[in-house]
C-alpha positions in Angstrom: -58.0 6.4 32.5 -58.9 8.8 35.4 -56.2 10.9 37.0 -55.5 10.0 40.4 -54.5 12.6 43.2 -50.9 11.6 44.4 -50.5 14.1 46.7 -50.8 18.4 48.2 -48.5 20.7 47.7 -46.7 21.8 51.1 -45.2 25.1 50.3 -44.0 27.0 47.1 -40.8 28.7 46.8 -41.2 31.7 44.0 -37.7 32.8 44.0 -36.5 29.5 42.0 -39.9 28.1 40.9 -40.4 25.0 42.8 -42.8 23.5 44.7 -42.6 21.3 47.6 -45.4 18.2 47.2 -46.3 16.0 50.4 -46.8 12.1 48.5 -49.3 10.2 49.2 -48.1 7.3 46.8 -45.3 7.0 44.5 -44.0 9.2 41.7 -41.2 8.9 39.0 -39.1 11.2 37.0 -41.0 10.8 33.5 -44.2 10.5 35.1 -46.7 13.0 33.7 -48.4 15.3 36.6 -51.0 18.1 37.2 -51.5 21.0 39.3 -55.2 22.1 39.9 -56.2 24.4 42.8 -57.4 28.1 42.5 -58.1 29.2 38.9 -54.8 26.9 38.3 -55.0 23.9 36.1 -51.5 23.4 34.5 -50.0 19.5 33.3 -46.3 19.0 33.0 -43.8 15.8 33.2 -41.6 15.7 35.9 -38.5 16.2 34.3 -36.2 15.9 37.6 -37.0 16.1 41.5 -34.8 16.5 45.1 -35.6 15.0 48.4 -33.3 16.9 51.1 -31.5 19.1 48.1 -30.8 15.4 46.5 -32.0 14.4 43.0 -34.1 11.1 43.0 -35.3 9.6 40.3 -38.4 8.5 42.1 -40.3 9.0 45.5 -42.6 6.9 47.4 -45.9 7.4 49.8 -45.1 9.9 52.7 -41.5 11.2 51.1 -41.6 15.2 50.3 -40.5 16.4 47.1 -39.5 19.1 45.6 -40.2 19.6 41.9 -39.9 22.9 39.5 -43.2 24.3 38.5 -43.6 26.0 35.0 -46.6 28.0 37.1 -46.9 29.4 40.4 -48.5 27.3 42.8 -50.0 27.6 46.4 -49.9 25.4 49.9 -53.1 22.8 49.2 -53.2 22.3 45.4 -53.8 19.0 44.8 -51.3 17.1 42.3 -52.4 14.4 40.0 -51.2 11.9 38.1 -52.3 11.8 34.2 
């Protein structure tokens, strides 16, 4: 099955790893995601995320995340769904 782009990342924040991602459809805590933009092209499930500092277990369309990264990111890099 192809991966489908679920949403950008917004921002990164280095000093605890996490990146913010704008959604543009639902995601779930299990789900298995990628990160390509740049000479970056790294896979990991998303073990937990926060919207507003609060830990969801899963997001919809238009909802901002926040999600630690095993790799730095940048603002743009498009996020997948495997």
């Amino acid at each position: 099955m192809a991966e489908k782009e679920i949403g950008r990342v917004s921002n990164y924040f280095d000093h605890v790893d996490v990146a913010a991602v704008k959604l543009a459809t639902s995601l779930k805590t299990g789900d298995k995601i990628r990160f390509v933009g740049g000479e970056t092209d790294f896979e990991q499930p998303v073990a937990s995320m926060q919207i507003h500092h609060q830990k969801v277990n899963s997001a919809k369309k238009g909802d901002e995340i926040g999600i630690k990264v095993k790799e730095k990111v940048r603002k743009g890099y498009k996020v997948y769904k495997a």
